[in-house]
Structures are given as structure tokens and as C-alpha cells.
Residue, then its C-alpha position, 0 to 999 in steps of 0.5 A: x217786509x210785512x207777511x200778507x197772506x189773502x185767506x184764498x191762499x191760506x185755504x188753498x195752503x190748508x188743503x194742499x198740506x191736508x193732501x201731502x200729508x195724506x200722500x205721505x202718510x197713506x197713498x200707495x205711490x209713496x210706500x217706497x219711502x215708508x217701507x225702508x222704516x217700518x218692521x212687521x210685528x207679530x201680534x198673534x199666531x195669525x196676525x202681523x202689524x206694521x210698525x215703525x223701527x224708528x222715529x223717522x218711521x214714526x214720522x212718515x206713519x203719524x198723520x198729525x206729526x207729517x202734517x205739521x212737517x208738511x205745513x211747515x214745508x209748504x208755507x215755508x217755501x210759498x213765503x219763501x219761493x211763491x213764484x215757484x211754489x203756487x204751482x205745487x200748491x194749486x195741483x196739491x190744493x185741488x187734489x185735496x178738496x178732492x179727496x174730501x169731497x171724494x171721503x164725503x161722497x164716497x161714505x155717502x154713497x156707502x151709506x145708502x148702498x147699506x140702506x138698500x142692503x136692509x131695506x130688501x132684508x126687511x120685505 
């Protein structure tokens, strides 16, 4: 069996791993999951940290270690499932060019906002 991948599913792999990656480390939806994991640290009278208890915490906060979990979860299972799998990975796919489109346009807009912002303080 040889293994060929056309570059349209090996971007759309990229991005759907970039998006799960994210969910698990970031999104709001999934810190059920993380919680059970993570402690709070007292770094000052007034400030606390959330850090991991344990490596599976360290795992589910670290974006760099989740996303080669995630590659591997994705592109494992589309080469071994790809009937079942292409429709996790086209939902995931859109989402994340969504969200880097959504990270560009958002600073963007930011961007110009604060440009107005100092404009005004200027006249």
C-alpha cells in the first residue's frame, strides 16, 4: 500500500490539527477537561496562576505538545478511517482558517482602532 496524500488534504490536515489544537488548549468549551489538571499557584499577595498538577495537565496547556498529539490523532486516523475521518477534518479545517483569518483581521482592526485613538490625541 503506498501512502498518497494530494497537498489540498495535507493543508486541510494542517489546519484541522492547528484548530483541535487550539480547542484543547485554549477554547472555553473544553476547560472541563483541563481543569481537573491544573492547580492554582499563589504568585503574590494578589496574584494567582493556573498551572499544571501533572504532565497530563502540562499536555492540555502546552500548545506545541497538544498539537503533535493532535497531528498525530488526525493524520493517524484519516489514513486509517478517511471514509469517517474527512468530515471531522473539513468542519476542523474551516474552523481553523477561520480563526486565522479572524486573529489577522481582528488585530487589524485593533490596530486601526488605536490609530484613531491617537490621531484624536493629537489634534
Amino acid at each position: 500500500m503506498e501512502l498518497e496524500i494530494t497537498w489540498i488534504d495535507f493543508v486541510l490536515l494542517i489546519l484541522a490539527s492547528y484548530r483541535l489544537t487550539h480547542l484543547i488548549v485554549f477554547d472555553k468549551i473544553t476547560e472541563f477537561i483541563r481543569k481537573p489538571f491544573l492547580t492554582k499557584k499563589k504568585i503574590s499577595e494578589s496574584e494567582t496562576k493556573t498551572v499544571p498538577k501533572s504532565n497530563i495537565g502540562y499536555l492540555l496547556t502546552c500548545y506545541w505538545c497538544a498539537g503533535v498529539w493532535s497531528a498525530i490523532l488526525l493524520g493517524l486516523t484519516y489514513l486509517w478511517i478517511p471514509e469517517i475521518t474527512q468530515y471531522l477534518i473539513f468542519i476542523l479545517a474551516i474552523a481553523g482558517g477561520q480563526a486565522i483569518l479572524e486573529s489577522f483581521v481582528g488585530v487589524n482592526i485593533k490596530r486601526t482602532a488605536l490609530y484613531g485613538e491617537e490621531a484624536k490625541e493629537l489634534k
